[in-house]
N, C-alpha and C positions, 0 to 999 in steps of 0.2 A: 587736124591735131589741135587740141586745145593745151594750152601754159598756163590753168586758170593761178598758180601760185604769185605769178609774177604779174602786176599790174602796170599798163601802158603808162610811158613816160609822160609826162602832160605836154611836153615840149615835141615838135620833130624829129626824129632823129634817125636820118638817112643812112642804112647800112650796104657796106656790100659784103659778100659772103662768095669765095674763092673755092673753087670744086663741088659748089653746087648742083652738079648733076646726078648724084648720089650721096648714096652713105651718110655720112656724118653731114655733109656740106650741105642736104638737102635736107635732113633734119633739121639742123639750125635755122636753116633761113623759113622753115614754116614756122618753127617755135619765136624766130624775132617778129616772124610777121602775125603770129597770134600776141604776140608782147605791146603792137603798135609802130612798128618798125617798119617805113619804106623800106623793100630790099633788093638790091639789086645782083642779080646772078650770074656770076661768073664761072664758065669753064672754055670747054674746048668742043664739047660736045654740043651746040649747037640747039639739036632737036628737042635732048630730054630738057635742055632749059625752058624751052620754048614751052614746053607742057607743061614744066612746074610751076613757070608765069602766069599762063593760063590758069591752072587750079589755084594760085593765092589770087590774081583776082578774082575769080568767081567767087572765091570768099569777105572779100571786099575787100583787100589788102591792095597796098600799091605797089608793083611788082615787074622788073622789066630786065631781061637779061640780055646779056652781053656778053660776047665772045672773048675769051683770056688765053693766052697762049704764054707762059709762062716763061717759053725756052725762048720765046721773041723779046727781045729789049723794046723795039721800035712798038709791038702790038702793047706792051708794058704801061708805055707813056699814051697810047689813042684809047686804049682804055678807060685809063685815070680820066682824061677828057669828058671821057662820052660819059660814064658815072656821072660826074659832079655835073654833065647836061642831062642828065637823063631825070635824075631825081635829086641832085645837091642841094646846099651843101652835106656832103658825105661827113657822117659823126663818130661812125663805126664802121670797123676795119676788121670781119675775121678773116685772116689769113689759113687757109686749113688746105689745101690742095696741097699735094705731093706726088714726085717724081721716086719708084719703086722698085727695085729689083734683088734676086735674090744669086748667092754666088759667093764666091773665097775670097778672102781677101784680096788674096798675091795671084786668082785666074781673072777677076774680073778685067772688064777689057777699058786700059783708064779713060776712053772716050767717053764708056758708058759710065764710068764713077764719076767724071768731072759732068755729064750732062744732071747726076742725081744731085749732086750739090749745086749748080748751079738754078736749078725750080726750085730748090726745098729752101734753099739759102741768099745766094748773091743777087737772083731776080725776084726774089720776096723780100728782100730789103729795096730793092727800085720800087716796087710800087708803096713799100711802108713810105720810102721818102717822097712818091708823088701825091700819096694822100693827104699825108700826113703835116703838110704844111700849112694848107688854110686850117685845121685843126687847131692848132699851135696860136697860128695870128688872131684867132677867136676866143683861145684859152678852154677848151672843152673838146674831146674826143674817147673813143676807148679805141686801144689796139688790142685785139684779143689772140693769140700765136695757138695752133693749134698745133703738139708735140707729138709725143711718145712715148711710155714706159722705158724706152731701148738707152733715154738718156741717163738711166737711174739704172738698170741693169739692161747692158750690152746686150744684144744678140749674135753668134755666131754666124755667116751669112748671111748679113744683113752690114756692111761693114758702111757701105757708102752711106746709105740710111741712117745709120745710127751715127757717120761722121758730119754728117748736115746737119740733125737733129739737136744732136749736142750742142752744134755750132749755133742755132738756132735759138737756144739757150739762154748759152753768152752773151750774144746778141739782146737778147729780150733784159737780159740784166743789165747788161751797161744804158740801155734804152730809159731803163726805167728811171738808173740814179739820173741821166741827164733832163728827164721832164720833169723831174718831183719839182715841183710849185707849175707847172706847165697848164694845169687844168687837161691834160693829157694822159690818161691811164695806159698802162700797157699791161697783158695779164699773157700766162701762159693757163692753158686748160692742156692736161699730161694726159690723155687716156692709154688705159689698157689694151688687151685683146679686143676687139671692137669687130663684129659680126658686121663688114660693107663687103665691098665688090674685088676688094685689095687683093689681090691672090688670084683671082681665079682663070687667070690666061697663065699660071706659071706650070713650067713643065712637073709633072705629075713626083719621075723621079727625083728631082731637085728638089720639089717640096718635101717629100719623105725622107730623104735626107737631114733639111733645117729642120721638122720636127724633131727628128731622133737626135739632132745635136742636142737642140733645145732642151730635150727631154734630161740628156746625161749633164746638161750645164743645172739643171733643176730650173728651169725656165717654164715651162708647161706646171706647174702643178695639180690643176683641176681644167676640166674641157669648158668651163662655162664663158659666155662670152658677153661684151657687152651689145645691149642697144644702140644706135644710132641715137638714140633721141634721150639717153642719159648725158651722153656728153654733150649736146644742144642743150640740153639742162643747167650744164656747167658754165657756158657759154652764156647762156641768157642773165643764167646770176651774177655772173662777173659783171657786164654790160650795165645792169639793171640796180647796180650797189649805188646809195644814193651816195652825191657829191659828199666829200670829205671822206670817204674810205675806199681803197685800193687794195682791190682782190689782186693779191701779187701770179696767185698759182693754185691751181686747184690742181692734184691726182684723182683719177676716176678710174674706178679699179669694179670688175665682175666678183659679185659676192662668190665663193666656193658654194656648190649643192651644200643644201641641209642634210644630214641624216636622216630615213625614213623614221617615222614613227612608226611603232607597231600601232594594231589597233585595237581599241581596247580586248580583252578577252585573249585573246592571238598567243599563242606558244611563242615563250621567246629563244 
């Protein structure tokens, strides 16, 4: 994948990238490493890291992944370690991995609600605070938060999600007023319906369900979806804004289908 819009920093600037084993998370981290970006890859997955390592270096990128385990505190903090040994000091932070499930408010089971706020939320703020401090005593960093649509308009079964997400949010705002002069950015990138992997162990009925909520809340309006590698896009521009301006928040939203054109001649 080439980013030719966005040209390499002149400086190093060592990233890690959180659910890198897909989707979005594997987008980004090709798009920072065509940008000039050490990146280092974080999930839970293991293998497919290990081959997306593989393919950024064969492309000459410097690239080395690491195992993240979200729902561990203790793996939280050997993590941060082994980053900043692996390819430090770490300058970039996306945060984009999430914990997902779909269900009623009032049937979900609150084990399973407090483990989605706790990956999306409370152990993504452990690692913002382990990164994020040599950042600070340096004076240069970006923390990039990878959201949701669901915090601008809720979803229906999705309750947990969209109460992390929100929370996420807040988070990212109070973050921001406490760095300004920091040399520290923090940015949120909000995407839309996003075409990954997200959904596809979910029970069939369930899903047919949230759609038709969806549908009657006016939530679905058109089937289009997005790319992975548009909101890597969002990502790298935020990242890539020269010093003195702070990309606070981008939305990245799927254009609706055009209308077909007739062709010329064609009975209308």
């Amino acid at each position: 994948m080439t980013v030719a819009r966005f040209a390499p920093h002149p400086a190093r600037r060592a990233a890690i990238v959180t659910g890198a084993s897909s989707g979005i998370g594997a987008a980004t981290a090709r798009a920072l490493a065509a940008a000039g970006h050490p990146v280092v890859l974080a999930a839970r997955r293991t293998e497919r890291l290990a081959e997306l390592a593989a393919e950024l270096s064969a492309s000459g990128a410097e690239a080395v992944a690491l195992p993240l385990d979200l729902a561990d505190p203790a793996a939280i903090d050997a993590f941060a370690a082994a980053a900043d040994a692996a390819l430090g000091p770490i300058e970039v932070l996306v945060s984009n991995a999430a914990a997902f499930g779909l269900g009623r408010a009032l049937e979900v089971d609150p084990e399973e609600f407090a483990a989605i706020v706790t990956v999306n939320l409370s152990n993504t703020a452990r690692l913002v605070a382990r990164v994020s401090g040599p950042m600070c005593a340096r004076g240069r960093g970006d923390l990039v938060f990878v959201t949701s649509d669901v915090t601008r308009a809720p979803r229906p079964m999705m309750a947990a999600y969209v109460a992390s997400k929100s929370g996420m949010e807040g988070y990212v705002r109070a973050l921001q007023m406490e760095l300004e002069g920091s040399g520290v950015r923090a940015s949120v990138v909000r995407p839309g319906p996003t075409l990954t992997e997200m959904g596809y162990s979910w029970d069939p009925a369930e899903t047919t369900t949230a759609i038709e909520e969806w549908e009657r809340w006016g939530l679905a309006r058109h089937d289009t979806f997005l790319r992975p590698e548009a909101v890597a896009d969002a990502v790298v521009f935020a990242v890539s804004a020269r010093r003195g301006v702070h990309v606070q928040s981008i939305e990245v939203q799927p254009e609706a289908p055009a209308p077909a054109v007739p062709e010329e001649g064609a009975a209308p």
